[in-house]
N, C-alpha and C positions, 0 to 999 in steps of 0.2 A: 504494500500500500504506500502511496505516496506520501513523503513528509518533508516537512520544507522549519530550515531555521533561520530567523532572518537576524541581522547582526549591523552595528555600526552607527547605529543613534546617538543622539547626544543631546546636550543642550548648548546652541549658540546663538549668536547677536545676527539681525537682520542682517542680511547681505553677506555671508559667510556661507561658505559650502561643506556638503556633509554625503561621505560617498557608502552608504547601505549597501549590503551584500546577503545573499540569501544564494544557500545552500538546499538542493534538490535532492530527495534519493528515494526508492524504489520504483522508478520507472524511467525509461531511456529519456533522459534529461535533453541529446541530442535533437529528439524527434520531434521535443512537445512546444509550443505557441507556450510559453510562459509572458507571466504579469503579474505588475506589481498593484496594490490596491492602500486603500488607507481610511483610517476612520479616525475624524476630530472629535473630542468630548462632545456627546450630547446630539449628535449626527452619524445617517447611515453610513456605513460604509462604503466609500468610491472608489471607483477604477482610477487609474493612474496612469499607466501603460502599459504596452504590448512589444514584444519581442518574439519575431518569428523565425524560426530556423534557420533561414536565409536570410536575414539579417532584414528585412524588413519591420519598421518602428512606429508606433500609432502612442500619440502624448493623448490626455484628456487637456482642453484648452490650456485652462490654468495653470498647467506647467510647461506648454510648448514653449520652446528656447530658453528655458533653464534647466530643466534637464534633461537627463539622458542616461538610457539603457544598452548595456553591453551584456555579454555572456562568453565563459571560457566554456566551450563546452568538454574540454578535457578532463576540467577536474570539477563538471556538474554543478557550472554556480553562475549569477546573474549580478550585475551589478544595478544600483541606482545612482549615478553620480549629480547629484542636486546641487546647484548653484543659484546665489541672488536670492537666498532663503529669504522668506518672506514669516510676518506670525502667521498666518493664515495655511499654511504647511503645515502647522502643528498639530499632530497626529500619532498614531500609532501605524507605522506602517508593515503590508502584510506580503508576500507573495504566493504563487502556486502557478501548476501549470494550465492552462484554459481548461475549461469545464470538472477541474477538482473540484470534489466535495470536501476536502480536505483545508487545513488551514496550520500555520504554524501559530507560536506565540506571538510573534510582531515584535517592533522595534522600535520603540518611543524617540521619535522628534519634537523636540520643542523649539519652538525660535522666538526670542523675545525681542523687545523694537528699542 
């Protein structure tokens, strides 16, 4: 069964960058449309982005051109490289790979102004 551990949070000042990393395993990590998702206090949980096997990338607005998603698929891990942090970022953020039921613990972002 698939499980995902996401890693690299932190607490920093608006406009600082913070590079999340999220680790895949029991299913070919190569093959799968993985994304990152996110939920603020007190709000549903949003999608984020998409990274497709071939390297194909889909932002949700509010973050296109600050960040950005990579993947090693050697050693089954994704990154989220966030730049020009904003408070409004501030979340718990989750990954997995497209249509998992599955979820890891997340990784707390906060950005203060």
């Amino acid at each position: 069964q698939a499980q995902f551990v996401e890693s690299g949070g932190g607490s920093v000042q608006s406009g600082e960058s913070l590079r999340l990393t999220c680790a895949g395993s029991g299913f070919p990590f190569s093959d799968e449309i993985m994304t990152w998702h996110r939920q603020a206090p007190g709000k549903p949980r949003e999608w984020v982005a998409t990274l497709a096997p071939g390297g194909a990338t889909f932002y949700n607005n509010s973050v296109k051109g600050r960040f950005t998603v990579s993947r090693d698929d050697a050693n089954n891990t994704m990154y989220l490289q966030m730049n020009s942090l904003k408070p409004e970022d501030t979340a718990v953020y989750y990954c997995q790979n497209y249509g998992s039921s599955m979820w890891g613990p997340g990784t707390q972002v906060i950005v203060s102004s």
